[in-house]
C-alpha positions in Angstrom: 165.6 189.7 106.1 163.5 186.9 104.9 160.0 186.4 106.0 159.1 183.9 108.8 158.9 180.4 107.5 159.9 178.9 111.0 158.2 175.2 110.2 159.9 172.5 112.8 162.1 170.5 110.9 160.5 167.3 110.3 161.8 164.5 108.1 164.2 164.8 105.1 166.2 168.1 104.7 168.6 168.2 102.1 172.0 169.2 102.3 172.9 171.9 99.6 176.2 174.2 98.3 176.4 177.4 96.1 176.5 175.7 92.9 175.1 175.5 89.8 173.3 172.1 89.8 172.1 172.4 93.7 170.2 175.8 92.5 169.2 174.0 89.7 168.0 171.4 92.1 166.5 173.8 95.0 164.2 175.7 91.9 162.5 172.6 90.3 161.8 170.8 93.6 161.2 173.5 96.4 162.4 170.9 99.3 160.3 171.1 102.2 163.8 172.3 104.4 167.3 172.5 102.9 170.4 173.0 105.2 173.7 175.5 103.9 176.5 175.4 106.2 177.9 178.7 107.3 181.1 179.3 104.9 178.6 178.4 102.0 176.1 181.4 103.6 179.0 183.7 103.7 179.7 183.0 100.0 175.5 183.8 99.2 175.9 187.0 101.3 179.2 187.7 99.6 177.4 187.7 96.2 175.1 190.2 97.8 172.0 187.5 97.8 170.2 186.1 101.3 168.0 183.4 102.3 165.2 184.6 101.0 166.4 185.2 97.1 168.3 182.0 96.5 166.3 179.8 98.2 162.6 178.6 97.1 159.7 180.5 99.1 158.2 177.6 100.2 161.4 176.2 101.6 162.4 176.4 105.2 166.1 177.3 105.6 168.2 176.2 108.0 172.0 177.2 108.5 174.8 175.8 110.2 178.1 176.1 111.4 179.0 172.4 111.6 182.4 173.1 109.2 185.7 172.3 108.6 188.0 173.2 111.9 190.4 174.9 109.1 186.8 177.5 108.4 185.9 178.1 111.5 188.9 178.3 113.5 189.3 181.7 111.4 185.4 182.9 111.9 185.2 185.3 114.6 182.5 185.6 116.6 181.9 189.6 115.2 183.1 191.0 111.9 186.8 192.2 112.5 189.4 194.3 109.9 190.2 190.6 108.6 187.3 188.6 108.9 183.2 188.6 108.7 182.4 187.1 111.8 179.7 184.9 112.3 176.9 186.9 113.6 177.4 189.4 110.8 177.3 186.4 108.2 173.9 185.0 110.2 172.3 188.5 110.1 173.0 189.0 106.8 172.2 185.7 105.2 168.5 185.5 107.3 167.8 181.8 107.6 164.9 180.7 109.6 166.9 178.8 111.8 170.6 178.6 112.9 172.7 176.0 114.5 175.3 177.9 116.3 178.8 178.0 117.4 180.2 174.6 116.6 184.0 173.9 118.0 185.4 170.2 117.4 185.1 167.9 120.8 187.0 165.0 119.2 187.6 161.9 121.3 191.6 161.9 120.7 191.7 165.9 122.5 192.5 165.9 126.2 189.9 165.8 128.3 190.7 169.4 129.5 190.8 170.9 126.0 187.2 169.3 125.0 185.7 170.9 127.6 186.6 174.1 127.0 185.4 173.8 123.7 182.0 172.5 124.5 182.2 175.6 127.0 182.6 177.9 123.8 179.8 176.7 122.1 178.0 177.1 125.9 179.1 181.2 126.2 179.1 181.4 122.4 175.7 180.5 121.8 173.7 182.6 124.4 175.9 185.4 123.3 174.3 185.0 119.8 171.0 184.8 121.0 171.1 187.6 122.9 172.3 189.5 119.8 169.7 188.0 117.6 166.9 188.7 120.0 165.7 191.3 117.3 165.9 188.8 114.1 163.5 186.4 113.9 166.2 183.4 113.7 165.5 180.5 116.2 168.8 178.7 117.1 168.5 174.6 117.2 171.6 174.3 119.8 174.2 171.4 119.0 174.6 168.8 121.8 178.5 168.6 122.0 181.0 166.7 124.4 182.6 162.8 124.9 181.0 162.8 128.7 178.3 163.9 130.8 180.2 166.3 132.8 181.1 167.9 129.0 177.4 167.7 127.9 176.3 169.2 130.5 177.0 172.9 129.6 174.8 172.0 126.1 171.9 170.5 128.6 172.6 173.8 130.5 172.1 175.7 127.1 169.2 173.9 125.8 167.3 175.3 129.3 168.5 178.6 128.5 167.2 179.0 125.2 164.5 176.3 125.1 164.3 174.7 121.4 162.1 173.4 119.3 164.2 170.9 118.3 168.2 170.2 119.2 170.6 168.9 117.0 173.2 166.1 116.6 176.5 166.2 114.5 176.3 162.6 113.1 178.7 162.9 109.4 181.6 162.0 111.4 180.6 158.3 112.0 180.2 158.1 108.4 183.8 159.8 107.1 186.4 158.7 105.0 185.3 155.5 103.7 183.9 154.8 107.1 180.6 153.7 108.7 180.0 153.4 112.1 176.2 153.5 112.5 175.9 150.7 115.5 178.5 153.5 117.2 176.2 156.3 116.2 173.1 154.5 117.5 175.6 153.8 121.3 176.2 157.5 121.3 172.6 158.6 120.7 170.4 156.0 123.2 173.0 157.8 125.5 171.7 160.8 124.5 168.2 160.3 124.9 168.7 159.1 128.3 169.6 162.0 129.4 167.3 164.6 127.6 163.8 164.4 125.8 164.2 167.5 122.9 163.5 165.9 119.4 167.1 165.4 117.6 167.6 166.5 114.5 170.7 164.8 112.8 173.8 166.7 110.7 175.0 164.0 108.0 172.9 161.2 107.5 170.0 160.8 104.9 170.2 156.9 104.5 166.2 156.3 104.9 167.6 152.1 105.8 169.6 153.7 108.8 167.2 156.0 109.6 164.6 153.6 110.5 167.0 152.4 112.8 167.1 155.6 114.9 165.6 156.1 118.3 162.3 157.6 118.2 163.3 160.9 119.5 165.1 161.4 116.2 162.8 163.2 114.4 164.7 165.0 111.3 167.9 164.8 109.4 169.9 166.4 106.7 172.3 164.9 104.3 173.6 165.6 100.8 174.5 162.1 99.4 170.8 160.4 99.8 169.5 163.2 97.5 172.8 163.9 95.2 172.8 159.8 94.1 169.2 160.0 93.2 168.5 163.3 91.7 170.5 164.5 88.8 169.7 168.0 87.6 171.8 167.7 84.7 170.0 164.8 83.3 166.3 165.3 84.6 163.8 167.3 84.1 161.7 169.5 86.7 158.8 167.0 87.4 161.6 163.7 87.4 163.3 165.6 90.0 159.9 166.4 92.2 159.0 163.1 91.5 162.0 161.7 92.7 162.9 163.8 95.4 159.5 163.4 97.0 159.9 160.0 96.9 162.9 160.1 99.2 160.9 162.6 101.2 158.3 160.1 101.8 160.7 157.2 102.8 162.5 159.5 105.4 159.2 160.3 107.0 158.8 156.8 107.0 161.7 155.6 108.6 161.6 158.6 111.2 157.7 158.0 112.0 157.1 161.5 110.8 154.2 163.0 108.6 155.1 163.6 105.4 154.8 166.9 103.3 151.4 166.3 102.0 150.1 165.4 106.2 151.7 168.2 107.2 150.4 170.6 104.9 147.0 169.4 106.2 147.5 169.7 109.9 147.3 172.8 111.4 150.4 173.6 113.9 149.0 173.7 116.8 147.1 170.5 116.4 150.4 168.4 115.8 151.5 167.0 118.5 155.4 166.9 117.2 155.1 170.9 117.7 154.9 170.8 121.2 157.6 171.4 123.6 155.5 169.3 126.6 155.4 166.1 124.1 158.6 165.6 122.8 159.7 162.6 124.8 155.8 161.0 123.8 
């Protein structure tokens, strides 16, 4: 089990896979949060590694099982004769945090079938808590559904388990070839109108349309930002820190977050970001 290295997400967190060039990557840098989607965990576990050997010390890990429908429609919730379920594949990978239970709540699915999906993710996520309690995992719940009477079992979560932070699926304004960001920004001042947790974004690492985010939008994770700038194949150690933290910086920029060096420098429980009673401030 990795030891705790629960820091609130703040600011940039990079996206990363199982590969050669994103360890490469994760080793030279030591990102300040990196994000490994649940498939990508099982494949760690698989290799009989964990959190806390393949990523950096100093890096805060976050997991989550925003996937393809084709990957998780096969995950079950516990290990079976077929298939590691996902609360195996959590407990065994140890991340500090874990978004949980994600099930597709696509605009073009009836009505009926979205919201028993977004009631899935409801009864699927306090059943992992509940089997966590011992692990020192904190879930960042996913707010899911097309309408309020669908969000309203993730608003009913999100009181249940009380998060630091929430999070928000955004890569599917931005897929195949498209880019939907004015939509993005219309679903999200919906959002915020409706709850006050700090958001933390799934897909999006554009600093430019980042700074164009509500306020309340205080982190997000993306693989493209980082990928088109840093290339461990070609740069060294200190071009990749050097380049990386530059990307760092404009994130917390564009978010109106501190950056890496600020927080290192404030103690937790004098930033204000870190408390539940100021999120909305």
């Amino acid at each position: 089990m990795r030891e705790s290295n629960s820091t609130v997400p703040r600011g940039a967190i990079c996206r990363v896979q199982p590969q050669w060039s994103h360890s490469a990557f994760l080793d030279a840098v030591s990102p300040a949060y990196a994000m490994i989607n649940l498939e990508d965990a099982r494949r760690v576990v698989k290799r009989g590694e964990d959190a806390d050997s393949y990523f950096p010390a100093e890096t805060t890990v976050i997991a989550t099982s925003t996937i393809d429908d084709d990957l998780l429609d096969i995950i079950p919730w516990e290990s079976n004769d077929y298939r590691r379920g996902e609360l195996d594949i959590v407990q065994g990978f140890g991340p500090d945090f874990y978004i949980p239970m994600d099930h597709s709540d696509y605009n073009d699915l009836s009505a009926e079938e979205r919201k028993k999906r977004v009631k899935s993710v409801f009864r699927g996520s306090l059943w992992l808590d509940q089997k966590l309690d011992d692990d020192d995992i904190e879930l960042i719940p996913l707010v899911k559904g097309c309408s309020l009477e669908e969000r309203i079992y993730s608003y009913r979560l999100f009181d249940e388990l009380n998060p630091s932070i929430v999070a928000y699926y955004a890569a599917n304004y931005f897929s195949q070839g498209g880019n939907h960001v004015d939509r993005l920004l219309s679903d999200l001042e919906t959002v915020i109108e409706e709850i006050d947790w700090p958001l933390l974004l799934i897909g999006l690492l554009s600093p430019n349309y980042l700074a164009r985010m509500p306020d309340q939008v205080v982190a997000s994770a993306g693989q493209h930002a980082w990928r088109d700038k840093v290339t461990p194949r070609q740069e060294n150690d200190l071009a990749m820190q050097k380049t990386y933290e530059q990307l760092e910086m404009r994130v917390a920029e564009a978010l109106g977050v501190p950056t890496r060096s600020d927080r290192s420098q404030t103690a937790p429980e004098d930033d204000p970001q870190m408390s539940n009673q100021t999120k909305a401030e």
